[in-house]
C-alpha positions, 0 to 999 in steps of 0.5 A, a space after each residue: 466404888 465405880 459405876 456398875 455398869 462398868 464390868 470387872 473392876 475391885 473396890 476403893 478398899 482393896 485399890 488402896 490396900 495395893 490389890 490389883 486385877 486382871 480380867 479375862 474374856 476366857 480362861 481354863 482356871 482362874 486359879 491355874 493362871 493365878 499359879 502360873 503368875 506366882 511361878 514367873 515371880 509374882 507375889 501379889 495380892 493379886 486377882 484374876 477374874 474370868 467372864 467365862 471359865 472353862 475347866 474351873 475345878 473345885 476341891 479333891 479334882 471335881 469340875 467345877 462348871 460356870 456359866 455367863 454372867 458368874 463369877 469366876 475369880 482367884 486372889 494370889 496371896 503373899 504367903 511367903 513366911 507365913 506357916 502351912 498351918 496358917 495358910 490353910 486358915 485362909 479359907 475361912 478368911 476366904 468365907 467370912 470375907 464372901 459371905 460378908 461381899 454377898 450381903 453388901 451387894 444384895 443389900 443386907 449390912 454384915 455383923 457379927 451378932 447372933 441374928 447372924 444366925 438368920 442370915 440367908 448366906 451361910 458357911 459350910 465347912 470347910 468352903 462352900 457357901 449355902 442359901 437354905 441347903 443349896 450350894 450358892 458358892 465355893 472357895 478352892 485354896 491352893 499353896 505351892 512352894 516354889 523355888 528360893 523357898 518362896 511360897 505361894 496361895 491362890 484362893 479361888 471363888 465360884 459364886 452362881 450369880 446368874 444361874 445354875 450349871 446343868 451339872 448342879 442343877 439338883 443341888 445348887 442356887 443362884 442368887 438370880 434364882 433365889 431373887 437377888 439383883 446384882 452382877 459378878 462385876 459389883 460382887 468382885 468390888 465387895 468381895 475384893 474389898 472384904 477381903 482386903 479387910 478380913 485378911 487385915 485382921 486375920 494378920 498373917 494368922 495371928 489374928 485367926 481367933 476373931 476369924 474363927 468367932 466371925 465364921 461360927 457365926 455363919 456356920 450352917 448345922 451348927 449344934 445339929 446333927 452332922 456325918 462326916 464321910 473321911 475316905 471310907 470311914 464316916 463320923 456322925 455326932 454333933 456339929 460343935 464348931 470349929 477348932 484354933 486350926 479350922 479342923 471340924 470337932 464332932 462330939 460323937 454319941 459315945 461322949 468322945 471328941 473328934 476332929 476332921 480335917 478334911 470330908 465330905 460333910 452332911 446335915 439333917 436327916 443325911 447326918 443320921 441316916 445308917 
């Protein structure tokens, strides 16, 4: 892996996987110019990253805010054959691969046994990733189709490296704040090389049971209390993990399952609160 000193730069990994990488002073949204590149005929894999990003967005329209020295980078994905419903998997490939790029580059090996569970990085459904309760980072997944029937996805990340945007200063962390050295340049590098891995084995989705078993393995709330807010209902019962389509299952206080595909998820005394 190159010096660190070097800036934005992917990792030894992901160079032979034939991942390459654009770096930008400034950009509204890494994950729009991304897009935009697929529009003009680009399949990738290829990563778009952002010293400063100016109008980042994260899921159901909200901003998402950066600041110098985060990272602010998308992949695009070659999607083309592959099915809606296992593009959308992508994202806990997405999580396993960040979680997995967060502790190489703050010194704590990955695995996949169950002292996962004390690991200070942690997965909430569908795309965040938590130090203790606070947000550290989101995952934002993209897909269009375009013409001649091609299809594109964009998997776009937000990591508070440096510090906490002033927008989320109630509910986030950074890993300066929290006592980890590392820069936005040497996370990219361990996070395109995780990637490249834990796309290998989720194999165009056909491999997305072992994905599945890797995520649990981070997943905050996991057994515990948890509400989910879904337009203007809300489902409260107990976290049990996630399905072969990545949909949250709750098994709700009146012995029934259900399952989510997309809400707002709360843990703790939130999940029980009337």
């Amino acid at each position: 892996m190159a010096d660190l000193s070097t800036g934005y730069r992917l990792g030894s990994g992901a160079r032979d996987s034939g991942h390459r990488l654009h770096v930008h002073d400034r950009l509204g949204s890494t994950n729009a110019e991304a897009m935009a590149l697929a529009r003009a005929g680009e399949a990738g894999p290829l990563w778009i990253a952002a010293r400063r990003q100016e109008a980042g967005r994260g899921r159901r329209g909200n901003v998402w805010d950066s600041v110098p020295g985060n990272l602010a980078a998308s992949v695009l994905w070659p999607a083309t054959g592959i099915e809606p419903e296992q593009l959308a998997t992508l994202g806990f490939v997405a999580g396993v691969a960040l979680t997995e790029a967060l502790d190489a580059a703050c010194g704590t090996a990955p695995d996949v046994t169950e002292a996962g569970a004390e690991r200070p990085f942690r997965l909430k459904w569908p795309n965040d990733v938590l130090i203790g309760s606070a947000k550290l980072a989101g995952i934002l997944l993209e897909t269009e189709t375009l013409p001649g029937r091609r299809r594109a996805v964009v998997i776009g990340f937000g990591v508070n490296v440096a510090g906490v945007p002033a927008t989320q200063i109630d509910r986030a962390a950074s890993l300066a704040g929290s006592g980890y050295v590392t820069d936005a340049g040497a996370l990219l590098a361990h996070l395109s090389d995780r990637f490249a891995a834990v796309a290998s084995a989720w194999d165009r989705g056909r491999g997305f049971a072992g994905i599945r078993q890797r995520w649990l393995a981070r997943a905050a709330g996991l057994g515990g209390p948890i509400a989910v807010e879904t337009g203007t209902v809300t489902l409260r019962g107990r976290f049990d993990g996630i399905d072969e389509g990545g949909r949250l299952v709750i098994h709700a206080p009146d012995d029934t399952r259900h399952t989510v595909t997309a809400g707002e998820v709360h843990f703790g005394t939130a999940a029980t609160a009337a």
